[in-house]
FIVEXFI-990673 format. One record per atom (N, C-alpha, C): atom name; x, y, z. Coordinates in pm, whole numbers, plus 50000, padded with zeros to 5 digits. Example, Ala and Ser with C-alpha at 12.3 -4.5 7.8 and 13.67 -1.06 7.14 Angstrom:
<atoms>
at;c1;c2;c3
N;51319;49431;50780
CA;51230;49550;50780
C;51320;49670;50780
N;51285;49775;50708
CA;51367;49894;50714
C;51290;50003;50787
</atoms>
This chain:
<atoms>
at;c1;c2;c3
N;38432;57755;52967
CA;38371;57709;52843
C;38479;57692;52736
N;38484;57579;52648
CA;38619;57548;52563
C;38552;57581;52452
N;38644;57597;52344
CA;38603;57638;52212
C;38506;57590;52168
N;38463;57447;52129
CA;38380;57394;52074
C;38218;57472;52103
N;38191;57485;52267
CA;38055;57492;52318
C;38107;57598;52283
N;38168;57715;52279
CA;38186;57871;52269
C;38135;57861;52142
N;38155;57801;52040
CA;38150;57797;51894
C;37989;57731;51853
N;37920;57659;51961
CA;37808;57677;51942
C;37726;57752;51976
N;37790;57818;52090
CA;37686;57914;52154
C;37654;58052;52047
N;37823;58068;51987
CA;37786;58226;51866
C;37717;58180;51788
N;37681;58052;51745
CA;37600;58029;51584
C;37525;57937;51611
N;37463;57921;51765
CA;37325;57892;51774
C;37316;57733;51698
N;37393;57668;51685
CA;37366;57514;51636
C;37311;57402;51715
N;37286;57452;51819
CA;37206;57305;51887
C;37095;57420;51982
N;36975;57357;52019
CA;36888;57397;52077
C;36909;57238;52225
N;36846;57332;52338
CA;36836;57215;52423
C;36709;57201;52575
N;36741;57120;52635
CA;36639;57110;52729
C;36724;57043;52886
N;36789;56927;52850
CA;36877;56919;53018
C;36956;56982;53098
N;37105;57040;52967
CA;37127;57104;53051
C;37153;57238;52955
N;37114;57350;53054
CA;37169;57466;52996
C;37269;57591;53050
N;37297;57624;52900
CA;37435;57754;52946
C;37421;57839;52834
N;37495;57934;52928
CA;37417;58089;52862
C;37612;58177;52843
N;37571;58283;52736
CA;37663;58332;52704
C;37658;58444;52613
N;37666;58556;52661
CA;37641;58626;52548
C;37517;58648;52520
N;37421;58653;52636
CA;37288;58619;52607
C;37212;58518;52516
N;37306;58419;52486
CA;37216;58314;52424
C;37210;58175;52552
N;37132;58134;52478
CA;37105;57981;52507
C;37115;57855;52455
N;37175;57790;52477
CA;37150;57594;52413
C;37113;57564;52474
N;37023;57466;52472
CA;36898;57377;52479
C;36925;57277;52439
N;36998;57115;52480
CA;37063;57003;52408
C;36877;56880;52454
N;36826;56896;52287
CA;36723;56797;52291
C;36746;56651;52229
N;36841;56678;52195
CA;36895;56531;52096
C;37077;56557;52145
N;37059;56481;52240
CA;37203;56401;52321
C;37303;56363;52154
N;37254;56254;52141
CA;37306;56165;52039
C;37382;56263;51906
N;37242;56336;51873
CA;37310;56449;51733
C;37402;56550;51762
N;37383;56588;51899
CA;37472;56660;51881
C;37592;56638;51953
N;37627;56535;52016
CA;37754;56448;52006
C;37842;56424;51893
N;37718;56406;51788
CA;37809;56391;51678
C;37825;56534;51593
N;37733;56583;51599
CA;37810;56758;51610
C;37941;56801;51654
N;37949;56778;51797
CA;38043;56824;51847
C;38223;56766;51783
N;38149;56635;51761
CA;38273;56555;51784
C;38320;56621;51561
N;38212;56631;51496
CA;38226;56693;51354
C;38290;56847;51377
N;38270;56917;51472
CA;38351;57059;51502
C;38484;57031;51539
N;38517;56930;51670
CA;38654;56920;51712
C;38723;56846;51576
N;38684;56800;51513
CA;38781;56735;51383
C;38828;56874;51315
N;38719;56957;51290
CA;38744;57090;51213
C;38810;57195;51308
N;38816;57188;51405
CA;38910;57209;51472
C;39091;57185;51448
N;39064;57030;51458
CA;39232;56992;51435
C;39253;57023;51322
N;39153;57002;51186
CA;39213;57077;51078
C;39286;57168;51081
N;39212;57272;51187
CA;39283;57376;51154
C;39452;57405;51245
N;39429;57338;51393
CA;39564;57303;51426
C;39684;57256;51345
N;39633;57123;51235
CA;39690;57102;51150
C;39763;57184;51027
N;39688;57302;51029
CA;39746;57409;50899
C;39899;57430;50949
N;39875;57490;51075
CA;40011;57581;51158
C;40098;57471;51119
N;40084;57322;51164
CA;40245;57227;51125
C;40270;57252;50961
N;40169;57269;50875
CA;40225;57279;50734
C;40332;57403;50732
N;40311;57503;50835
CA;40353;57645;50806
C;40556;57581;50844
N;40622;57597;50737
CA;40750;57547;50692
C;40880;57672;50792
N;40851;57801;50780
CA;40953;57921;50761
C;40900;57986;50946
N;41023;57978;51001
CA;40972;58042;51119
C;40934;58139;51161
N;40982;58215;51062
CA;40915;58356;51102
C;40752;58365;51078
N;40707;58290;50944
CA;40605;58245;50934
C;40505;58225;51042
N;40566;58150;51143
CA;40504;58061;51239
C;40509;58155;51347
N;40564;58284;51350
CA;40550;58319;51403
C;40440;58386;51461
N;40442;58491;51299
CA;40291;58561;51309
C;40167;58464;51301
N;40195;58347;51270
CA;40074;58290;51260
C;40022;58243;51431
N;40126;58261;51507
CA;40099;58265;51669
C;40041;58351;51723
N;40085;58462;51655
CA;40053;58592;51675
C;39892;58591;51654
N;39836;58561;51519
CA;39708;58574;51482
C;39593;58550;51576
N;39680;58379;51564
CA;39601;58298;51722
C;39529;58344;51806
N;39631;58428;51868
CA;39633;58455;51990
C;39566;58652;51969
N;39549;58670;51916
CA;39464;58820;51852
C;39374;58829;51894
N;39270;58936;51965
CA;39139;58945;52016
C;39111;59092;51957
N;39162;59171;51812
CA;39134;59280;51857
C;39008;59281;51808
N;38899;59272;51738
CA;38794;59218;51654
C;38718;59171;51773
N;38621;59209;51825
CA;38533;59133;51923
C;38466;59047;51833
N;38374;59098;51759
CA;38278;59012;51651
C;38330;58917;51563
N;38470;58906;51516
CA;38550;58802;51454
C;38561;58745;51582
N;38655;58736;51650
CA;38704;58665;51748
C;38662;58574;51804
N;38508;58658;51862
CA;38421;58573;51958
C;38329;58469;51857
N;38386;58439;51683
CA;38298;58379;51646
C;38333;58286;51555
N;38467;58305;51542
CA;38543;58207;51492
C;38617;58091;51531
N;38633;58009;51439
CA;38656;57841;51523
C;38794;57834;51446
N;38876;57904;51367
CA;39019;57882;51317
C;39063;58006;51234
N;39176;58055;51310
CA;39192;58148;51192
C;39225;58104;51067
N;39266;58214;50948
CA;39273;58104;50842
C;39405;58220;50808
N;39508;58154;50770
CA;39671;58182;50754
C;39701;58209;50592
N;39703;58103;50536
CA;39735;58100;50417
C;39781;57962;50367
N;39824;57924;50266
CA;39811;57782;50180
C;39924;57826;50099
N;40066;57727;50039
CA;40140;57694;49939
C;40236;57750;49920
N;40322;57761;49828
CA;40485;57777;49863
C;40540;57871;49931
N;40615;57869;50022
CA;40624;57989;50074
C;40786;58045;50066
N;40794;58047;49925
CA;40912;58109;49867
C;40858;58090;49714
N;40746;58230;49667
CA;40619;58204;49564
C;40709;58329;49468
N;40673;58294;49380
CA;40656;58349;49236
C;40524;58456;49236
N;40445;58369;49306
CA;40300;58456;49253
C;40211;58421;49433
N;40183;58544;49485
CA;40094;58519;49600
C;39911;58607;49558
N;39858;58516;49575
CA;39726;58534;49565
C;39659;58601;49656
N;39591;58750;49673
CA;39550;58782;49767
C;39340;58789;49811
N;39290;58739;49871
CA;39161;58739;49815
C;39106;58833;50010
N;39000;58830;50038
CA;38949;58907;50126
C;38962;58893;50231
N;38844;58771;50271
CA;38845;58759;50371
C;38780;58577;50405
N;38810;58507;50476
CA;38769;58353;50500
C;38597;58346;50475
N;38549;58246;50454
CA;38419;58176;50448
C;38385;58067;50553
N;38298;57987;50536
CA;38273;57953;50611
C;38381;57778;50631
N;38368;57763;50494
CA;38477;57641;50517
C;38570;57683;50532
N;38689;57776;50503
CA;38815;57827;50555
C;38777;57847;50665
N;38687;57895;50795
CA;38703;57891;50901
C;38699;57777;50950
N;38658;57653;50890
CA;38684;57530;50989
C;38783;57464;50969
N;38819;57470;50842
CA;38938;57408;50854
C;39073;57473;50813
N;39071;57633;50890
CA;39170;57669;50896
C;39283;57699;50779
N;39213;57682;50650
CA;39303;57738;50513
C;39213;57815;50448
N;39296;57899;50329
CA;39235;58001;50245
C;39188;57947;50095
N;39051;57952;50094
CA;39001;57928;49958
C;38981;57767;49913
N;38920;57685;50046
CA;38892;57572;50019
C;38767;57541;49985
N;38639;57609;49986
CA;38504;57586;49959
C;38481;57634;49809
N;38397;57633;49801
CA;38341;57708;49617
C;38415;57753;49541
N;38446;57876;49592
CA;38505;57987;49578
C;38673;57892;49556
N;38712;57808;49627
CA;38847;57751;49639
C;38896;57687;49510
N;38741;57634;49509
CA;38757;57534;49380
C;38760;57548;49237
N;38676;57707;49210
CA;38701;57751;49132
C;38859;57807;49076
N;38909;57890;49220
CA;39047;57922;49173
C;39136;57827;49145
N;39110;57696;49180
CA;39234;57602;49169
C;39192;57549;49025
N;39036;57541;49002
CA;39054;57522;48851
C;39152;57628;48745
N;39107;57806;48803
CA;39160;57832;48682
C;39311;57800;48705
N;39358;57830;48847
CA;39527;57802;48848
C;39577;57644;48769
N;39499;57563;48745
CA;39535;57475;48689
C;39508;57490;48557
N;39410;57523;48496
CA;39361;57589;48406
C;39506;57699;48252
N;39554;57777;48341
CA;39653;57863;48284
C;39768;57788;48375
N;39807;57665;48373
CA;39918;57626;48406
C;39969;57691;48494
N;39909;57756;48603
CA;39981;57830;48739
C;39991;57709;48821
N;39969;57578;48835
CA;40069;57498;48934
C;40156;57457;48882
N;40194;57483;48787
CA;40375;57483;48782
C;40415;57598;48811
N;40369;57696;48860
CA;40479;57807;48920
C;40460;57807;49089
N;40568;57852;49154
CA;40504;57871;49272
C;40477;57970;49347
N;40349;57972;49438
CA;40262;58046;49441
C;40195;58047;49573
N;40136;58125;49609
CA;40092;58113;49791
C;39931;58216;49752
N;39845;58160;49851
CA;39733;58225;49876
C;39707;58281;49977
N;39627;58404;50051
CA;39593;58413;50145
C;39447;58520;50146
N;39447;58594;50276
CA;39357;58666;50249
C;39386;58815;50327
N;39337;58951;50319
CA;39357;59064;50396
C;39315;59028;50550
N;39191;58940;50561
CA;39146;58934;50696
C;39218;58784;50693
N;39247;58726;50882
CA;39287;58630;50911
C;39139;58560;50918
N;39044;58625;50983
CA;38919;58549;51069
C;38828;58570;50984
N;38714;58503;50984
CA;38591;58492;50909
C;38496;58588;50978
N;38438;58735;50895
CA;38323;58790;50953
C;38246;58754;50946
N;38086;58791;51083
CA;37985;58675;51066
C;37930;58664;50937
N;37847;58572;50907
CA;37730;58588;50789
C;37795;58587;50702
N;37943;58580;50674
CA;38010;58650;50548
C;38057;58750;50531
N;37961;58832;50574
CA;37951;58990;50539
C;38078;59087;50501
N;38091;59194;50422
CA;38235;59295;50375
C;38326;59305;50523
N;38450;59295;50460
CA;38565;59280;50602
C;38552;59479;50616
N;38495;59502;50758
CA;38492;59627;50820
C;38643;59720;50787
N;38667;59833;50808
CA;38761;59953;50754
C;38821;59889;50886
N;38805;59912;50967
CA;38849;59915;51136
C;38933;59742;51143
N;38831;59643;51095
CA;38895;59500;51100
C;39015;59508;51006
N;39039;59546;50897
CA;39146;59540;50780
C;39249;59615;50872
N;39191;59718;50908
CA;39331;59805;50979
C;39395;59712;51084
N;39317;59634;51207
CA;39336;59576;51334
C;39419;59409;51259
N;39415;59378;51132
CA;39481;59312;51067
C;39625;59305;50962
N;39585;59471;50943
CA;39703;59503;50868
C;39847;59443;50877
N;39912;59528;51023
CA;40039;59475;51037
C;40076;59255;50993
N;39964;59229;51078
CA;40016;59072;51004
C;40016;59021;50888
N;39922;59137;50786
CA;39898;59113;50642
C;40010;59183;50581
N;40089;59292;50624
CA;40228;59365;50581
C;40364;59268;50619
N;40359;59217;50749
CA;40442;59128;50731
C;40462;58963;50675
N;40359;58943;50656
CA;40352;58762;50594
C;40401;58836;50443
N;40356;58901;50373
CA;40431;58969;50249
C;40516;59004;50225
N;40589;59077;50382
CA;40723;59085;50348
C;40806;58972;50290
N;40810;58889;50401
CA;40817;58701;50445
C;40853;58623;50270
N;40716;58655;50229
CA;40698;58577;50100
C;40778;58627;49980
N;40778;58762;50009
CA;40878;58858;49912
C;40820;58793;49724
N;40715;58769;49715
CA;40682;58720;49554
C;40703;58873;49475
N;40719;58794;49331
CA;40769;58848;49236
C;40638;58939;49170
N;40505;58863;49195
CA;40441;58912;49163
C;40294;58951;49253
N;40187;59012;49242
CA;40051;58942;49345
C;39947;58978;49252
N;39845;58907;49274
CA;39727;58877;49195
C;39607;58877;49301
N;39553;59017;49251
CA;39432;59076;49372
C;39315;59008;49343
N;39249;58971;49471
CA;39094;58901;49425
C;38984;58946;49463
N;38907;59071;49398
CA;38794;59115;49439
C;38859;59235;49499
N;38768;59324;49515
CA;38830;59457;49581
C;38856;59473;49706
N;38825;59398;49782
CA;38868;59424;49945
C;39047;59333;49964
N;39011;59299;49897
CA;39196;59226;49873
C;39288;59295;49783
N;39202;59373;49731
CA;39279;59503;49600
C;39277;59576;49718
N;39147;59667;49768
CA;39251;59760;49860
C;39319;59736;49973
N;39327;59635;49989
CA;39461;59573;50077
C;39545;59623;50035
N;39598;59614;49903
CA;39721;59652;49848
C;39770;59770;49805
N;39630;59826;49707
CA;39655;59963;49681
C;39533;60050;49698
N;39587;60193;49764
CA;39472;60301;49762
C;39362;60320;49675
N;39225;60206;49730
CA;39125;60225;49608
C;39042;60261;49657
N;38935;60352;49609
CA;38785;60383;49630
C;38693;60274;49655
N;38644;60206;49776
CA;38572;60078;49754
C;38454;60070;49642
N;38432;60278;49692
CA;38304;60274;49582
C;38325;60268;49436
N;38447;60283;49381
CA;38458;60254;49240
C;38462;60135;49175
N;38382;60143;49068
CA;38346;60018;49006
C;38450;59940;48997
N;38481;59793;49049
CA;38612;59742;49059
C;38666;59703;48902
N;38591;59714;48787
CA;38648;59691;48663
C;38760;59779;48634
N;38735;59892;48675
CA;38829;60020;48658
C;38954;59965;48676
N;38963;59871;48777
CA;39110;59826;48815
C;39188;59765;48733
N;39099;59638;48651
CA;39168;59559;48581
C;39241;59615;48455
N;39328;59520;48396
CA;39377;59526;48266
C;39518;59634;48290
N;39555;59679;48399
CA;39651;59775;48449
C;39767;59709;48553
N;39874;59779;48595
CA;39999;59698;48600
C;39968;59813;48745
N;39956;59780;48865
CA;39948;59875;49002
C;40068;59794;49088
N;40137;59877;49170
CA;40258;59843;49235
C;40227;59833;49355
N;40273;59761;49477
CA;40229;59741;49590
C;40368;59739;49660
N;40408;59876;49733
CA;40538;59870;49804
C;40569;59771;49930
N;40661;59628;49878
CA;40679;59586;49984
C;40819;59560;50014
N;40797;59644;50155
CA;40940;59668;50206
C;41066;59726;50168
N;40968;59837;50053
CA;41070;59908;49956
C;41132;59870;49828
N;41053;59718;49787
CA;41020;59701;49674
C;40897;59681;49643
N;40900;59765;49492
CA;40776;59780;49430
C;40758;59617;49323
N;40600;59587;49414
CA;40604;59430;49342
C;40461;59488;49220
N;40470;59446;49125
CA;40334;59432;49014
C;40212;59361;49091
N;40130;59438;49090
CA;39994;59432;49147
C;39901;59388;49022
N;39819;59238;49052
CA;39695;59296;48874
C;39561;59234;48988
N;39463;59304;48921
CA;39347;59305;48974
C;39264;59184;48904
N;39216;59162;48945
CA;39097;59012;48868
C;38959;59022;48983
N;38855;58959;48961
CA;38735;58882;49029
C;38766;58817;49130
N;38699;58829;49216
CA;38688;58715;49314
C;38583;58575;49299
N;38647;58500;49320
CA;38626;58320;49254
C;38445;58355;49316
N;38403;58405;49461
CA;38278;58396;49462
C;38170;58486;49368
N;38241;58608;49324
CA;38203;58689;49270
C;38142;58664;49108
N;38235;58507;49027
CA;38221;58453;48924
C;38141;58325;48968
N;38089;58281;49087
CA;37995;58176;49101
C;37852;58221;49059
N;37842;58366;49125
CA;37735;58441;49093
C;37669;58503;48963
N;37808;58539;48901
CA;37792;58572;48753
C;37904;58533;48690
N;37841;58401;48633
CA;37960;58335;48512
C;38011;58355;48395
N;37888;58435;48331
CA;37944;58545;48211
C;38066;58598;48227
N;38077;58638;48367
CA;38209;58711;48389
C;38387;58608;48352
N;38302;58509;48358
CA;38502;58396;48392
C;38576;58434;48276
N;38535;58458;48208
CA;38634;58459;48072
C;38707;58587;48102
N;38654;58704;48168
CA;38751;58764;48225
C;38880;58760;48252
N;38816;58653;48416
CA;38920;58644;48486
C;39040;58564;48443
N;38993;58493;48333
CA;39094;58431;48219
C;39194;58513;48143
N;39154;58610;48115
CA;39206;58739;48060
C;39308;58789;48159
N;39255;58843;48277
CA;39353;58866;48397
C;39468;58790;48441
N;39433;58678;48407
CA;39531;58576;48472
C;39654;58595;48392
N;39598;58566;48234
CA;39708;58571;48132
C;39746;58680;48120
N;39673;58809;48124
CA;39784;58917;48220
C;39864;58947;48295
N;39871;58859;48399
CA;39932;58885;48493
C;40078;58744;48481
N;40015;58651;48391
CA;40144;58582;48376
C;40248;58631;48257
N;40227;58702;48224
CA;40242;58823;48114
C;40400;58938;48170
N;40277;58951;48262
CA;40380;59083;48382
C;40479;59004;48452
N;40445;58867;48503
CA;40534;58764;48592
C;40679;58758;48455
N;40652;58738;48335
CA;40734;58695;48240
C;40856;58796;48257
N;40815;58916;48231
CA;40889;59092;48197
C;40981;59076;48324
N;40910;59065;48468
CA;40948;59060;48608
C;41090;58972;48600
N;41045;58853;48513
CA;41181;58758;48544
C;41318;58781;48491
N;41236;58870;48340
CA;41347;58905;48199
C;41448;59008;48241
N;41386;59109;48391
CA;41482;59214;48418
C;41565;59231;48495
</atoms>
């Protein structure tokens, strides 16, 4: 079974009647030939998307772990349900690396971090506070998309760690800018249960590789789709943290 039908069989997208195959205890049922041809053939494009990320990836060591990811099974429930891992996006010799959780559903198809809603919001504010003139890289703590969305598991962050410790080494930025708390405690020892406001407005260090880089905490872009009252916040944060980037350069 090749990715594509594997990728329908976890998320149940076609029902059928000629021919059938089973997996995992499910079933497809193909009653409409025609639609879901063009299904299929709409997954293998999102597919190459995501083949396509790895040639953007510039730095070999880069490319390395991102082979590495690939090729990763420790996650049964990620693994068996994802159609691309998702790596990371933009300079990769950054000023400022963006860290946010975990992929959605459009970063799993096409294989980058923070291209759906949630994407679009951050690239407003990064454009917003003039952060594309600096350079800057995104990614996330998890490589793979958990189902439904749902919080990236204690056990998945750990079975991810090492490739999330070394792409940071790699990038060596001056600064990082946490998104939402499961990408904060990526970085630093936090209570998930504490209210994540506690974090902000504070200068937290994230040892990489025996340098201590400035850590600032902000919202996560989905977290401000939900409640927009909140953006002016994360406006606040930002210009915080380009604040701390300034001091970083002066010393």
């Amino acid at each position: 079974m090749n990715k594509i039908e594997s990728y329908f069989l976890q998320h149940n997208k076609i029902k059928f009647s000629n021919v059938i195959c089973s997996q995992h205890n499910k079933k497809i049922i193909l009653r409409n030939p025609k639609k879901a041809q063009q299904a299929v053939k709409k997954e293998e494009k999102d597919i190459n998307k995501g083949m396509e990320s790895m040639k953007e990836i510039k730095n070999e060591e880069l490319k390395k772990i991102y082979s590495e990811v690939e090729k990763c099974m420790k996650c049964e429930a990620l693994c068996n349900s994802r159609l691309n891992v998702v790596f990371g996006r933009g300079d990769e010799e950054p000023d400022i690396v963006f860290v946010g959780e975990a992929p959605g559903a459009d970063e799993d198809k096409q294989g980058l971090p923070f291209v759906g809603r949630g994407g679009k919001l951050l690239d407003k504010w990064i454009e917003k506070m003039n952060i594309n003139k600096e350079k800057y890289y995104i990614m996330n703590a998890l490589k793979c998309r958990p189902p439904e969305n749902r919080d990236p598991l204690p056990e998945e962050k750990a079975n991810c760690r090492d490739f999330f410790v070394r792409q940071l080494q790699i990038l060596n930025p001056k600064i990082i800018c946490a998104l939402g708390r499961h990408g904060f405690g990526n970085l630093i020892d936090f209570d998930l249960k504490t209210p994540f406001g506690k974090a902000r407005n504070k200068v937290h260090y994230y040892n990489n590789n025996g340098k201590d880089v400035p850590v600032i905490a902000t919202y996560h872009p989905a977290y401000i789709l939900r409640n927009q009252k909140e953006e002016d916040k994360v406006i606040s944060d930002l210009e915080f943290m380009l604040s701390e980037l300034e001091k970083v350069r002066n010393k």
